[in-house]
N, C-alpha and C positions, 0 to 999 in steps of 0.2 A: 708332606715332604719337608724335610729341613731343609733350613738357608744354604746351609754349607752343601748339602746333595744337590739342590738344585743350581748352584752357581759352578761343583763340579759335570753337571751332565749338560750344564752351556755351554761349558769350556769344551767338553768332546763332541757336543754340535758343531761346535765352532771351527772346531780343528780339525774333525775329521768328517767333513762333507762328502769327500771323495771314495773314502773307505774303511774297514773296520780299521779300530784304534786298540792297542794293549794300552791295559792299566799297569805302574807300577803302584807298589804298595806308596800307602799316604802315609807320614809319620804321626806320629802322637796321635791329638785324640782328633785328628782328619781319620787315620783310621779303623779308630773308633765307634767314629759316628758312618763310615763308609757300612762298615760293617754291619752295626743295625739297618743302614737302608736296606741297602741290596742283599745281604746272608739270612736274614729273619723274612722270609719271604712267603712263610706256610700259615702266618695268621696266628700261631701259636702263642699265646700267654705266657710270660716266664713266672717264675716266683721269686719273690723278691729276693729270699735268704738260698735260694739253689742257681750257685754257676751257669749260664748257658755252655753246654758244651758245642754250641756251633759259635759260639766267640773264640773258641779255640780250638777247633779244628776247619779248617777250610772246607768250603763245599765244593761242589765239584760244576765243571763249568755249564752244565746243562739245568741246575739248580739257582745259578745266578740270572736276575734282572738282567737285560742285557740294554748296555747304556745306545742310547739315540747316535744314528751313527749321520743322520740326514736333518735339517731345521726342523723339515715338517714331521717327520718322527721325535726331534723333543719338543715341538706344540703339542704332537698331541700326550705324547708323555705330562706333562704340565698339567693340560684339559681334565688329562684322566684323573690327575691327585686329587681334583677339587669337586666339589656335592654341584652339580647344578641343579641350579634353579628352574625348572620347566616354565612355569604358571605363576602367574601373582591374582589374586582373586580378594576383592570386598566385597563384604557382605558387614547391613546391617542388624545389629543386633537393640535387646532392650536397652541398654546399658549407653551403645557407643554403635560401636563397629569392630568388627576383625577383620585382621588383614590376613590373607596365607599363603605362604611362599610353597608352592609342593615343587617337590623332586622324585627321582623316579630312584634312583639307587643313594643310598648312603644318607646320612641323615646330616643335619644341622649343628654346628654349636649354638647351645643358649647365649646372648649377649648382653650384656648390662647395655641399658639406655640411659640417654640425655639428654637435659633441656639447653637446647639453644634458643634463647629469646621465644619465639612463639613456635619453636617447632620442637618434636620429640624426634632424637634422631638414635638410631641403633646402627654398628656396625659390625656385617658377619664375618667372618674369619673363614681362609680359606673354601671360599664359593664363588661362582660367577653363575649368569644367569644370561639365557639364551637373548632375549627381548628384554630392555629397558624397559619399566612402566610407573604410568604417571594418570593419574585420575583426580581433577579437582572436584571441589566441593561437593564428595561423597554422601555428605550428612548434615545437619544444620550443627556448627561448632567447628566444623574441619573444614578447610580452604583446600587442604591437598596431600594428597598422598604419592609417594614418590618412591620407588624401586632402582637403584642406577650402580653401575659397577664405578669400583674405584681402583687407583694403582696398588700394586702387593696383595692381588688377589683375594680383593674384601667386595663387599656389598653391601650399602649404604639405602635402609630406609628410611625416610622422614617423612616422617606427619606431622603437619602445619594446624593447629590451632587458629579460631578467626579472632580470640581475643586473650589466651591464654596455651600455653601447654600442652598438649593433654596427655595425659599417665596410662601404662600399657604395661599389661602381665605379661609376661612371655614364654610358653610353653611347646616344647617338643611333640609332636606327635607323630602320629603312623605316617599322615599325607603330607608331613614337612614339617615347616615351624610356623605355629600361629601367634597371632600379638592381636590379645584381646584389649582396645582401646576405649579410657574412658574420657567423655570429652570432660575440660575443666571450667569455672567460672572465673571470668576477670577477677584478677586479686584473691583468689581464695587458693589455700594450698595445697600440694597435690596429695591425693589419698597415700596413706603412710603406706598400704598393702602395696602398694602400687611397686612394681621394680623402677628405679630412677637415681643417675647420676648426676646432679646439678653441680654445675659449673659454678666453682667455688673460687679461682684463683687465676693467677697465670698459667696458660694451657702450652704444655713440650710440647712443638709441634717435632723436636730434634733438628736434626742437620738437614733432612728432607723437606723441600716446600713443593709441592703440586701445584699451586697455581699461582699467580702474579697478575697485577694491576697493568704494570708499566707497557705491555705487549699489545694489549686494545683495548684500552682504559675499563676492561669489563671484566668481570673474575671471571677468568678462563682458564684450564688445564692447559699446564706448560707446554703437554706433547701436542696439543691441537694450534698454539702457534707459532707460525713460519718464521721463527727468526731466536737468535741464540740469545736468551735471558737466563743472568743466574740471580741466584737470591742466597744474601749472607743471613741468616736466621739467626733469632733473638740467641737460641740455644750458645750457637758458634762465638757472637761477640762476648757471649759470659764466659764461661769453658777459657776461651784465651785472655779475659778479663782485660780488654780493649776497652777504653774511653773516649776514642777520636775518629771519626770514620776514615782518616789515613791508614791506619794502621787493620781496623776491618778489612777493609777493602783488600787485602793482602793477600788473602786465598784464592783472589778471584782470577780468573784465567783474562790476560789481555788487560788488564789496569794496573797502570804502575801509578801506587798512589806517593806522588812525590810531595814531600817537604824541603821549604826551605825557611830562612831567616827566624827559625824557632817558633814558626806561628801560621805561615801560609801553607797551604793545601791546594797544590796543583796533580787535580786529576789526569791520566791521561788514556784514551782509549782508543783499543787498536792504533797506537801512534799518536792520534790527536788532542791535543790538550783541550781539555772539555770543561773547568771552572764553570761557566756558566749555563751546563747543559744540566744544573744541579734544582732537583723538583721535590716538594715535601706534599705528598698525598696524591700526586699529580698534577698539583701547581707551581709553578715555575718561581723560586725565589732568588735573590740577590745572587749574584756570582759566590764564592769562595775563596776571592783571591787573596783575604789578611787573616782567614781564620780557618780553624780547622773544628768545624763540627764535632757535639759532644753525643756521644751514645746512650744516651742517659734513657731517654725520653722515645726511643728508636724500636720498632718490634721487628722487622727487619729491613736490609738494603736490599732493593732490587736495579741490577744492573740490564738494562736495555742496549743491544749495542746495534752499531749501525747509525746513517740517519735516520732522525725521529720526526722529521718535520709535519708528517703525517697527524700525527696524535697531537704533538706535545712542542709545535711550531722550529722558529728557526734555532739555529744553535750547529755546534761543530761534529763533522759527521760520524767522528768516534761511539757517539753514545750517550746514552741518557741514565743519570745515577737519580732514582727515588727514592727518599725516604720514608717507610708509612709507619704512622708512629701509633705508639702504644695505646689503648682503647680503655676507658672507663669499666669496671665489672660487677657485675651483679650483685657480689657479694663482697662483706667487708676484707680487707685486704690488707697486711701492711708488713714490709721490709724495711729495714736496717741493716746498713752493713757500712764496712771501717775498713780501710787502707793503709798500709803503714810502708815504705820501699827505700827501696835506695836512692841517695840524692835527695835525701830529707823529706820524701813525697807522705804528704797526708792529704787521705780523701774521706770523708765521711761522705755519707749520701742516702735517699732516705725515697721510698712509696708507696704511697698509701693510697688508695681508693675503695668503693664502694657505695650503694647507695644513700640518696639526700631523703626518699620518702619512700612510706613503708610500701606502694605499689612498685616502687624498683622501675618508676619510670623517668626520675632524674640521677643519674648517677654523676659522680666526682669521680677526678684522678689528680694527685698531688706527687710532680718527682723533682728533686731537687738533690745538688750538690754541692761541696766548695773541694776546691783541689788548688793543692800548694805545694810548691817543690822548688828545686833549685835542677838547673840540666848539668851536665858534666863538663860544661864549657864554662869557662872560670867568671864568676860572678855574674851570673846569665842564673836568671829565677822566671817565676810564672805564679798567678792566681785569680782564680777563675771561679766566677760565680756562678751557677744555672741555676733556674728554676722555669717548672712546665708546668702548670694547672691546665686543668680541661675539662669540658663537663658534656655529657650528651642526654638528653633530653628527648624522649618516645612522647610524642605528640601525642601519637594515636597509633595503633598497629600497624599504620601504614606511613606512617611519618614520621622521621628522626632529625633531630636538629644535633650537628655536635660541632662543640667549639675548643678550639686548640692554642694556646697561648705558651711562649716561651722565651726565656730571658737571658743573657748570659753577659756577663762581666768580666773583662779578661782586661789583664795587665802583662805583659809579656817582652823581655828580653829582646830587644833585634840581635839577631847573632850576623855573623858574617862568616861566610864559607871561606875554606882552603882556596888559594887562588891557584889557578893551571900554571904546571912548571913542564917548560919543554912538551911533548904531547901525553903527558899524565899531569897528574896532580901533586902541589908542593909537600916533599916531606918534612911535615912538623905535625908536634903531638894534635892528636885530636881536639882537645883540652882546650887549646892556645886562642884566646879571645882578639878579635882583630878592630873589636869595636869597642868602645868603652859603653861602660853601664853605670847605671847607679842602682842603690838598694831599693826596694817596696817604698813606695808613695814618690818618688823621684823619677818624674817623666822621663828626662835626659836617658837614652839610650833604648826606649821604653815604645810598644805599641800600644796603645789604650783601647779598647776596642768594646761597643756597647751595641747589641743586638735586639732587636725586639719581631718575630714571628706570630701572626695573630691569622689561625684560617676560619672559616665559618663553613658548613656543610649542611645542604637543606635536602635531603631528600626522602617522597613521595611513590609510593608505589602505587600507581595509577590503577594496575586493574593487576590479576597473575603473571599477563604476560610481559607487561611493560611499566615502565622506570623513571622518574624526571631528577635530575639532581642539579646544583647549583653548589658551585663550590667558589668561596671566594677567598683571594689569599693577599696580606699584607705585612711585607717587611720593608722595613729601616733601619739601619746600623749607620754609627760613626766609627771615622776610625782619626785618632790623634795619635803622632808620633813624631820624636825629633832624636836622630842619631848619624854618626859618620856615617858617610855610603863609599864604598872603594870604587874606583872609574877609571885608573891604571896601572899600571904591575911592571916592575923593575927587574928582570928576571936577574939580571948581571951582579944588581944590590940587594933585590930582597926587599926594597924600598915600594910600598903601597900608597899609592896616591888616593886621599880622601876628600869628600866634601861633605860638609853640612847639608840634613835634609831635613824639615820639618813639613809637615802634613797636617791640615785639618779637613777631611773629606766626607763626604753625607752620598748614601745610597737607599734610595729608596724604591721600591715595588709594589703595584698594584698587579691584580689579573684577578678571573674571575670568568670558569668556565660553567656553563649550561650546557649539560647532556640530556639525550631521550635515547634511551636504551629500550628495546623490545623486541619478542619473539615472536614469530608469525612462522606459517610455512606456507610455500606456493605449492601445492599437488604435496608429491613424496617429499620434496626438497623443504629440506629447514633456515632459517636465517638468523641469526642475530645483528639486529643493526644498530648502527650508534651513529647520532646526528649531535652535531657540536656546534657550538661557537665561544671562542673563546675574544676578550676584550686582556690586551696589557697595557700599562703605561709604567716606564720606569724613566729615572729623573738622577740623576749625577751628579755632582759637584766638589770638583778639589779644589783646593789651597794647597797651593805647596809654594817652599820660597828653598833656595839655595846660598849658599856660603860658602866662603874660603875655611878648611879643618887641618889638622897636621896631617904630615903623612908619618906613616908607620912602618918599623920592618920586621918582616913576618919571621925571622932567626933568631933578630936580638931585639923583643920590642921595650919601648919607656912606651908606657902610656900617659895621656893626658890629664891634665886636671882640672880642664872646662868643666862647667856647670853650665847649665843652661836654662833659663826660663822659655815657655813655652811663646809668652806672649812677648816678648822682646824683637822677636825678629820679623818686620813684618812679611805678608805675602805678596809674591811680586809674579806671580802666576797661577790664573786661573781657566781651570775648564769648564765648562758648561754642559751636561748632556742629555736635552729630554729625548725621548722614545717613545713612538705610543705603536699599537698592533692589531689588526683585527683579522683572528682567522676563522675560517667555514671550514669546517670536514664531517666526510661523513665515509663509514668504514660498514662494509657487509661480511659476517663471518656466514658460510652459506654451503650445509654440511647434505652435499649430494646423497651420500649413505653416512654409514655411521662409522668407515675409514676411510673417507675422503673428503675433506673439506679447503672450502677455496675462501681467502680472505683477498677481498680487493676493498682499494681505501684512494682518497685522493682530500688534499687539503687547498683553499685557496687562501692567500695571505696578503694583507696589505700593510705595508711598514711607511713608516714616517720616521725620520730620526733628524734633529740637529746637532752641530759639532759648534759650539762658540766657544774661541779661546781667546783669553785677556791675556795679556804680558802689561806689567810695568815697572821691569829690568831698566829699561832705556825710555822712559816717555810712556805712553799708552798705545796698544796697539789694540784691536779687535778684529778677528775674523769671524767668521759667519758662515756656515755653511749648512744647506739641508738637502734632502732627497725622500723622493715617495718612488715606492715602485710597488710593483702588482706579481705574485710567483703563483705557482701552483704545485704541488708535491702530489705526485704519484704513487700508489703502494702497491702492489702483486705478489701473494704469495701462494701457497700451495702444500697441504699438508695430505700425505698418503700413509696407512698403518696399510703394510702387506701381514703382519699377525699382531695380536690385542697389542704386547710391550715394547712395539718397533714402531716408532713414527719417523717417515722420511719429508723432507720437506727442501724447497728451495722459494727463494724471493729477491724480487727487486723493487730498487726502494730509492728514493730519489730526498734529496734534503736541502737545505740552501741558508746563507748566513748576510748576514750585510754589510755591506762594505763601505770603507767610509776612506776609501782613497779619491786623494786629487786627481783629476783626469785634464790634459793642457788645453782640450777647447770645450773646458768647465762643465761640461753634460754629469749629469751623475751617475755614477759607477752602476753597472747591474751586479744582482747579490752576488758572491760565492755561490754557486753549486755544485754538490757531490751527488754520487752515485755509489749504489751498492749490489753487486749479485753476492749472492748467499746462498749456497746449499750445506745439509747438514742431515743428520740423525741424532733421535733421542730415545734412549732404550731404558726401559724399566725391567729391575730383576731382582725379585725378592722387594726388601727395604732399600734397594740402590736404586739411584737415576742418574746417569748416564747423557752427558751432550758431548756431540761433536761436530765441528764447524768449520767449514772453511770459508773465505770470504776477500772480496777485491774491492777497494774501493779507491774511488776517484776524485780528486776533488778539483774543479777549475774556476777562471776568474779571479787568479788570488794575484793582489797587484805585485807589479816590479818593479824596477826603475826603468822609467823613458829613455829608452838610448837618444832621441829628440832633443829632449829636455829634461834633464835629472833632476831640477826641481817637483815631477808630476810621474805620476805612474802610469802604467797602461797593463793591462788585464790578460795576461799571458801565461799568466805563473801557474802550474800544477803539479799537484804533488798525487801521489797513490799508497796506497795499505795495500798489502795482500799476505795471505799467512792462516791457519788453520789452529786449533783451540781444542782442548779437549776439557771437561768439566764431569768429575764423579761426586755425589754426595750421600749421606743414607748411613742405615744402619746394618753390616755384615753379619754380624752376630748380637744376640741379645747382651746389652752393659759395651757394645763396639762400636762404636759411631765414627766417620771420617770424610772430610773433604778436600777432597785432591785437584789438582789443574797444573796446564801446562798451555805452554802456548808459543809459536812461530811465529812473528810478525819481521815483517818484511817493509819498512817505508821509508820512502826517497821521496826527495825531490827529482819531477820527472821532466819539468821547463823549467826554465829559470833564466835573466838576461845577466841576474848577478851572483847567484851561488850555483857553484859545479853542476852539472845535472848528474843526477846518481850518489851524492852529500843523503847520505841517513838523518831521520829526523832526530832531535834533542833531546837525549834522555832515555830513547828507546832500544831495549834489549832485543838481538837476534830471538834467541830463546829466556824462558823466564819460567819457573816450575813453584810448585808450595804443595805443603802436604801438612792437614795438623787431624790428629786422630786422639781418641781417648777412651778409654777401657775403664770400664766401673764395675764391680764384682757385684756378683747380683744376689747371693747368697751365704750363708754362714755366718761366722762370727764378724768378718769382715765388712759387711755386706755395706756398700755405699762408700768404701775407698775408692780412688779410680787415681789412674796417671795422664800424662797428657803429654804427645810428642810434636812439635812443628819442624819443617825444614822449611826454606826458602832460598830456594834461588834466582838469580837474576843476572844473568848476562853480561857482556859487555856493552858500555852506553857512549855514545858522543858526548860531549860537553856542551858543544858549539855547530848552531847550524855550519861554520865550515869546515866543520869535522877537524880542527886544529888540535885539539887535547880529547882522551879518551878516557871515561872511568872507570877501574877493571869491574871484573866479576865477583861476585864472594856468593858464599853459601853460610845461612845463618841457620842456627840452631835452637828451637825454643824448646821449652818442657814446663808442665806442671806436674803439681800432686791436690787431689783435694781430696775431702772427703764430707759426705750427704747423711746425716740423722736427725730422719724426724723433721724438725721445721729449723733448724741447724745447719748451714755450709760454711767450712773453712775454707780456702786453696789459698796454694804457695804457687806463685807463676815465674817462671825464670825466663829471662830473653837475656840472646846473643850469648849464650853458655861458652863457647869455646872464644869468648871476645875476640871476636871476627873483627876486621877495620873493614870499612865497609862505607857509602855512600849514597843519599837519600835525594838528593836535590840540587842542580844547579842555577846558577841566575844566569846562562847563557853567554854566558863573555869570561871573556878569561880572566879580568882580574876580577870580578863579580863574584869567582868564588863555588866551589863545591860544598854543598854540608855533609859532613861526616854524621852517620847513624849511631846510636848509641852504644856503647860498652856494655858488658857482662853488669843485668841487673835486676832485681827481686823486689816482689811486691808480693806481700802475706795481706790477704785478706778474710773476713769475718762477716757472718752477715747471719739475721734471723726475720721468719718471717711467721706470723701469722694471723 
């Protein structure tokens, strides 16, 4: 069955449940291809050079397929397209072993196979198979044989090697398809007869990801867990030729990835500003509050939304953003590729890996960039150093050691946003700089920002069923900067009041989780369980000092001609802030049958944190504050498939943050906690996957101001999210790839002793939509052209928690063109084509300032690889 027939015979499932449906005719080649399904319906043969004369003449309605007018009439429509699989059968032979798939009607496609590390994996095309099957150590050389369906109506064999590969002919026959296997020896190479794919390069997984880390720290098929994860795919961030995880992050349904001051990167999910809910591998690193992540080093984003506290400890209950980054490979490897844009931007950028010895048990990865440019705000520049080494290291077949390192060097522009006039924002050119700068090497106006990322990953595969792993992760960044800060706005003059701010600040991160992952079953019932603990310790420290600066007017501005040395002005305010953490979870994925599974999880936590602040503005001052407290996060969820490509699911999920308010009879605050129901479906069809979500969340404890005593707070304040999401990705047609979302979000403050109750959260859009798609010709003279179309929209936003100034809506427009030969890519990538004015980021206050998003601008890039 084609894509296109069968996403049309859903649609008349879908539509017409209740009763027969008329067709009208499809135009072009939907026609076309309607045609061949349903009019060629006798099994007849055409020739190639002879017209079908039932393409042009109609049949008559007793001779047509008749389209599914009930679900379960296009299940089984569906069932019937596809070969099943009856039986799976080994049998030892002289050689090895064969494996044999029989069926009863219809036969097999042959499949090319491939080695993945120590397994042979083949996948069949258009088959499913009645019973899953799984038989270990069939033979001496083979660990395990494995039979198992996969999404888009494939089925997936692997055969596991105990120290190598092993290579397998594969031959059609009467009773199905057999795969006659031969086992290999450590290090030696596989028989050339042999059919085999070896995994040579970076692997297209395309726009579609099947399974994700971030949902129960365990690679698990998206439809099997209870809770709405999407995943930005390596494919996606190239295609749109993204360098920043801001600008990624765009497609995603329910994250507004906000920028401001030309360099920060505030997350926000479902409502909630989430900076520090930001994890690379699954370990938890430094916030994002000065920098904005490079994509360089990235294989894909997975968005986790909800609280996370379950997995992935405390944090804010919008969501959890993971980054899992690109993996050392097998074989030699190497890209180049060159950037050239508007706004003076140059990027070269360069990676290389492959194996260090000839058994391909130590591999290398080398990626690296420099990116230089100027923004569209007048003498406002950028440049930016990365580089990622990494190496992973196969102990043994049962032991992998890999290590992750990454570096980045940024020098970058403070900019200063639009300040709110009346309840919008001031009209002046986008352009109009409100802060002064200086050129490259000249701190003055300047963030300096120096990163270092370092994880380690030890993991053990104890026996078939079970897993040990030990992940440890270490960041530090500084950040140096000194530039005017605006703090208030003259509406009547246009007059901005500024101060001097300089910054010398250190963040550092430790954590370091231990998991036991394993399979067991009690009776019929299956489990996967995951037992953790994780250790963090993170450590803060600013310097900042303040100043008298001019003020400026944003109509008619003079700017200044201060200079300023970094170390002239000393620091007259310091903060302090260690952290440390210890949490226990353990999580049971526990699959009744094989469309019902139930995930329950619970985390316990124990937080320590101190707050020491110095002033010596007026004399010295010291305060001193700390708190320990003890939480426990709960998780329930529930995943039901009523047929194979339908999973239904709902969950509640509990999370919690800490809080570091004063309370007036000095007890220490208990955390922030939120709450989340979540119900949803996730449907697969064809190459597409399909979320949709709805979700309320709650969050309490958030302090206020003491009507008592306004000096102290008291723990009254709550806010809520609620609002529904919808998420498509995948491929519709072959060379058609696209990823769509939308999304409702609804959040208020719903207590409050000082802002309104019913005041929308900051920044967040009622509705919010994106769509980016791209067509690549698959054949002829053309073959490997392709285009590429984005929309994006985004709502209306508050400026200010008291809803005082509003930022309209815009709908932006992206496009590319590129084109793929051989070991060869160009693309031309345009953004904001119709130079939409348009707004990225606010600092929350009104003279603070809106950022304005960029104008109409192109980046031609180049790149080869092999």
């Amino acid at each position: 069955m084609t894509k296109l027939g069968l996403m049309v015979r859903l649609a008349v499932a879908l539509s017409g449940v209740s009763g027969a449906i008329a067709f009208g005719p499809l135009p072009g080649i939907a026609q076309e291809v309607e045609n061949r399904e349903w009019g060629m319906g006798n099994g007849e043969e055409q020739s190639a050079s002879t017209p079908d004369s039932r393409l042009l003449t109609p049949n008559l309605l007793s001779e047509l397929d008749q389209p599914a007018t009930t679900v379960e009439e296009w299940v089984a429509q569906i069932e019937a397209s596809l070969t099943q699989i009856t039986a799976v059968r080994v049998e030892a032979t002289e050689t090895g072993l064969q494996v044999i798939l029989e069926t009863e009607n219809g036969s097999l496609a042959v499949p090319e196979t491939r080695s993945l590390g120590n397994a042979l994996i083949a996948d069949i095309p258009n088959a499913a198979i009645a019973e899953e099957f799984s038989q270990a150590d069939p033979i001496e050389g083979i660990a395990l044989v494995s039979v198992t369906s996969l999404p888009g109506d494939r089925v997936r064999v692997a055969i596991t090697g105990t120290d190598a590969p092993p290579v397998a002919e594969v031959t059609s026959e009467a009773q199905g398809l057999v795969l006659a296997v031969t086992v290999s020896e450590a290090g030696t190479a596989a028989d050339e007869d042999a059919i085999q794919v070896v995994v040579t390069g970076e692997q297209d997984e395309g726009y579609r990801v099947d399974e994700a880390t971030a949902g129960t720290r365990t690679d698990t098929p998206l439809r099997d867990v209870p809770a709405s994860i999407q995943v930005i795919p390596r494919q996606v961030i190239e295609d749109r030729n993204v360098t920043n995880v801001a600008d990624a992050l765009e497609t995603n349904s329910g994250v507004n990835s906000e920028t401001y001051a030309g360099h920060a990167f505030i997350p926000r999910i479902r409502g909630f500003t989430s900076f520090d809910s930001v994890f690379v591998n699954g370990s938890r690193r430094d916030p994002v509050v000065f920098d904005n992540p490079s994509t360089d080093n990235i294989e894909r984003i997975e968005v986790l939304r909800g609280p996370a506290s379950v997995l992935f400890g405390q944090g804010n209950p919008g969501g959890v953003i993971n980054f899992v980054i690109r993996r050392p490979l097998e074989e030699p490897y190497y890209n180049f590729s060159f950037q050239v844009g508007s706004f003076d931007r140059i990027r070269p950028a360069f990676d290389i890996s492959g194996p260090l010895t000839a058994d391909q048990n130590l591999l290398y990865r080398f990626i690296g960039s420099y990116t230089r440019e100027r923004s569209f705000v007048e003498d406002a520049n950028s440049e930016i150093y990365f580089l990622a080494p990494s190496l992973e290291w196969r102990i043994s077949p049962s032991t992998t050691l890999a290590l992750d390192l990454d570096f980045s060097d940024s020098s970058i522009t403070f900019i200063c946003g639009i300040p709110a006039f009346g309840d919008g924002v001031a009209d002046i050119p986008i352009d109009r700089a409100l802060c002064e700068s200086g050129d490259f090497g000249d701190l003055f106006g300047k963030t300096d920002l120096q990163r270092y990322n370092l994880s380690a990953r030890l993991e053990h595969q104890i026996s078939q069923d079970w897993t040990i792993r030990n992940t440890s992760f270490f960041s530090t960044y500084n950040v140096r900067r000194a530039h005017p800060n605006p703090f208030d706005f003259n509406e009547s003059t246009g007059e901005l009041q500024r101060s001097l701010i300089t910054q010398d600040s250190n963040f550092r991160t430790f954590s370091n989780n231990l998991d036991v992952i394993g399979d067991f079953s009690t009776g019929s019932i299956e489990h996967r369980l995951l037992l953790g603990f994780e250790y963090i310790n993170q450590y803060i420290i600013r310097n900042l000092a303040f100043s008298d600066y001019p003020s400026i007017n944003i109509f008619d501005p003079e700017y200044s001609d201060i200079r300023f040395q970094f170390d002239s002005l000393p620091f007259t305010f310091q903060r302090e802030q260690p952290r440390t953490g210890y949490g226990f979870y353990l999580q049971d994925q526990i699959s009744f049958t094989d469309n019902l599974i139930l995930v329950v999880g619970g985390r316990y936590d124990i937080y320590e944190q101190e707050n020491i602040v110095r002033d010596t503005s007026a004399g010295f001052t010291e305060t001193v504050s700390a708190q320990t407290f003890n939480t426990f996060s709960p998780r329930v969820g529930l995943v039901y498939r009523p047929i194979e490509p339908l999973s239904l699911y709902a969950s509640f999920t509990q999370g919690f943050q800490p809080n570091s308010a004063a309370l007036a009879d000095g007890s220490n605050p208990a955390p922030q906690r939120s709450t989340q129901y979540e119900v949803g479906a996730k449907l697969e069809f064809g190459d597409l996957a399909a979320t949709l979500a709805y979700f309320d969340i709650t969050r309490t404890n958030i302090p206020t101001t003491d009507p008592e005593n306004s000096g102290f707070s008291i723990l009254t304040g709550e806010a809520r999210s609620r609002g529904f999401e919808v998420d498509i990705s995948g491929e519709i047609l072959p060379g058609w790839d696209i990823t769509a979302s939308y999304a409702y979000t609804d959040a208020f403050v719903s207590e409050d002793n000082a802002t309104p109750v019913g005041n929308r959260f900051v920044f967040v859009p009622r509705n919010s939509a994106a769509l980016w798609t791209t067509y690549e010709i698959q054949t002829g003279t053309l073959q490997g052209l392709g285009f590429g179309l984005g929309l994006f929209y985004v709502g209306e936003r508050e400026g200010d928690l008291e809803n005082s100034f509003s930022v309209p809506s815009h709908l932006r427009t992206d496009a590319s063109i590129f084109y793929r030969r051989d070991d060869w890519r160009a693309q031309i990538n345009f953004r904001n084509i119709f130079n939409t004015e348009y707004f990225i980021g606010t600092n929350e206050f009104r003279a603070g300032g809106v950022m304005p998003g960029s104008p109409f601008s192109v980046v031609g890039s180049v790149s080869i690889t092999f």
